[in-house]
N, C-alpha and C positions, 0 to 999 in steps of 0.2 A: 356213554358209559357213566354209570352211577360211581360216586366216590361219597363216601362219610369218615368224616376226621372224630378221630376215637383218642383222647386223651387217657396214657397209664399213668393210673390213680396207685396209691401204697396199697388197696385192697388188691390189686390184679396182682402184684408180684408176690416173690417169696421173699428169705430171711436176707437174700444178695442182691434185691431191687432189681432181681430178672423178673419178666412176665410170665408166669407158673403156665406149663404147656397149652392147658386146657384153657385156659384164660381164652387164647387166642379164635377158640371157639364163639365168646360173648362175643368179641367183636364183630365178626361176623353177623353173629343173628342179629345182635343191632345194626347194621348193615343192612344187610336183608328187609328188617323193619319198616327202613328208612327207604329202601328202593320200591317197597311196595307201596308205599305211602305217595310216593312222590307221584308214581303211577295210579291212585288215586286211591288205592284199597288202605283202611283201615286193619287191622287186626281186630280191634275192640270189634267190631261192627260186626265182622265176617264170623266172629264168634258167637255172635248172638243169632247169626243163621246158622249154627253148624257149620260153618266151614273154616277150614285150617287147611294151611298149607306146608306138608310134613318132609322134614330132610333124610334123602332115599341112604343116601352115601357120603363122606365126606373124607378128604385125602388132605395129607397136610407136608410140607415137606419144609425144619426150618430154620434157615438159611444164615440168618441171626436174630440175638436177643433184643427183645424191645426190653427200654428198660423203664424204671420210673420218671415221670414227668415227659416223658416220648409224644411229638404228638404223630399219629398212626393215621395212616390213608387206608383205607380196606375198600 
């Protein structure tokens, strides 16, 4: 199992130092970044052949607020 620790920075949240909904989607893709990475695929590289690798769906369901300075498991 892949893990990437994602620290919320003041830019992720809103005016109450919660993590604005969407936020919660960067982390992930940096996640994802990092898991494809680790598996050996670059981004940069795969772009330079044309290839990408695109999100079909995404469900979110949540649960509680991360807040500023949180360090985050994804």
């Amino acid at each position: 199992m892949h893990r990437f620790p994602a620290r919320v920075y003041y830019e992720d949240t809103d005016t109450a130092g919660i993590v604005y909904y969407a936020n919660y989607l960067r982390f992930l893709e940096r996640g994802r970044t990092e898991f494809l990475r680790e598996l050996g695929f670059q981004q940069s590289a795969l772009a330079g052949r044309r290839v990408a690798f695109a999100v079909r769906a995404v469900q979110a369901e949540y649960l509680k607020p991360a807040r500023l300075d949180d360090l985050l498991t994804v």
